[in-house]
C-alpha positions in Angstrom: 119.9 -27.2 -97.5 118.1 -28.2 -94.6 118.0 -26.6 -91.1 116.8 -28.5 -88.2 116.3 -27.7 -84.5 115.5 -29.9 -82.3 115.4 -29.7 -78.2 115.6 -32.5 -76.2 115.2 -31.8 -72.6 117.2 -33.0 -69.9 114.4 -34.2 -67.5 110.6 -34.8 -67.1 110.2 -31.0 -65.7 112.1 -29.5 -68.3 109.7 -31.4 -71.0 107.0 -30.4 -69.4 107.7 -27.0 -69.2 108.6 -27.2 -72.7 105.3 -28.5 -73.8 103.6 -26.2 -71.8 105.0 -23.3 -73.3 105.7 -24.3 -76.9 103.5 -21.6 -78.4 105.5 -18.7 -76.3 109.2 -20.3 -77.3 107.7 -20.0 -81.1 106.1 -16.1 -80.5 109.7 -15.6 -79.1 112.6 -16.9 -81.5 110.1 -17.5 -84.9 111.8 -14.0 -86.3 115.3 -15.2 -85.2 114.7 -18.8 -87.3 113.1 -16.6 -90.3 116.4 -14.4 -90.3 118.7 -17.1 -89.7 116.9 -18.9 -92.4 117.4 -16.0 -94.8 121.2 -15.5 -93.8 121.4 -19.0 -94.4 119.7 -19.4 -97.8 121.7 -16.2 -98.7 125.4 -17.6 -98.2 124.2 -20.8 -99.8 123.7 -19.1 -102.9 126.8 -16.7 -103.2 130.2 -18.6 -104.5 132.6 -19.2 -101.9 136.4 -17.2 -101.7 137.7 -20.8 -102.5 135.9 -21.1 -105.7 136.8 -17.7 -106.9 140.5 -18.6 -106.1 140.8 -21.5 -108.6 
Protein backbone atom coordinates (compact mmCIF):
# COMPACT_ATOMS: atom_id res chain seq x y z
CA UNK A 1 0.00 0.00 0.00
CA UNK A 2 1.08 3.38 -0.74
CA UNK A 3 -0.04 6.72 0.73
CA UNK A 4 0.71 9.90 -1.01
CA UNK A 5 0.01 13.54 -0.24
CA UNK A 6 0.57 15.93 -2.33
CA UNK A 7 -0.49 19.89 -2.20
CA UNK A 8 -0.73 21.78 -5.12
CA UNK A 9 -1.40 25.42 -4.42
CA UNK A 10 -3.88 27.49 -6.06
CA UNK A 11 -1.64 30.56 -6.82
CA UNK A 12 1.96 31.99 -6.73
CA UNK A 13 1.31 33.31 -3.01
CA UNK A 14 -0.05 30.31 -1.75
CA UNK A 15 3.32 28.39 -3.14
CA UNK A 16 5.24 30.63 -1.69
CA UNK A 17 3.85 30.55 1.55
CA UNK A 18 4.01 26.96 1.22
CA UNK A 19 7.63 26.82 0.63
CA UNK A 20 8.28 29.18 3.17
CA UNK A 21 6.84 27.34 5.73
CA UNK A 22 7.39 23.66 4.82
CA UNK A 23 9.31 22.76 7.84
CA UNK A 24 6.30 24.18 10.33
CA UNK A 25 3.38 22.27 8.11
CA UNK A 26 5.82 19.00 8.73
CA UNK A 27 6.48 19.98 12.83
CA UNK A 28 2.57 20.30 12.62
CA UNK A 29 0.69 17.18 10.92
CA UNK A 30 4.13 14.63 10.94
CA UNK A 31 2.28 12.74 14.05
CA UNK A 32 -1.15 12.89 12.27
CA UNK A 33 0.68 11.11 8.85
CA UNK A 34 2.58 8.62 11.40
CA UNK A 35 -0.95 7.66 13.03
CA UNK A 36 -2.82 7.67 9.85
CA UNK A 37 -0.04 5.56 8.52
CA UNK A 38 -0.34 3.07 11.41
CA UNK A 39 -4.37 3.03 11.09
CA UNK A 40 -3.70 2.42 7.68
CA UNK A 41 -1.14 -0.36 7.74
CA UNK A 42 -3.36 -1.84 10.52
CA UNK A 43 -6.75 -2.26 8.41
CA UNK A 44 -4.60 -3.43 5.56
CA UNK A 45 -3.54 -6.31 7.40
CA UNK A 46 -6.84 -7.50 9.23
CA UNK A 47 -9.42 -9.62 6.78
CA UNK A 48 -12.22 -7.82 5.69
CA UNK A 49 -16.33 -8.64 7.00
CA UNK A 50 -16.64 -9.67 3.21
CA UNK A 51 -13.97 -12.32 3.38
CA UNK A 52 -15.16 -13.78 6.59
CA UNK A 53 -18.70 -13.98 5.02
CA UNK A 54 -17.80 -16.46 2.12
Amino acid sequence: MTIRISLIPSSWLYALYVKAFKWAIRLIYDEQFKQFRIYTEASASKPSLAREAE
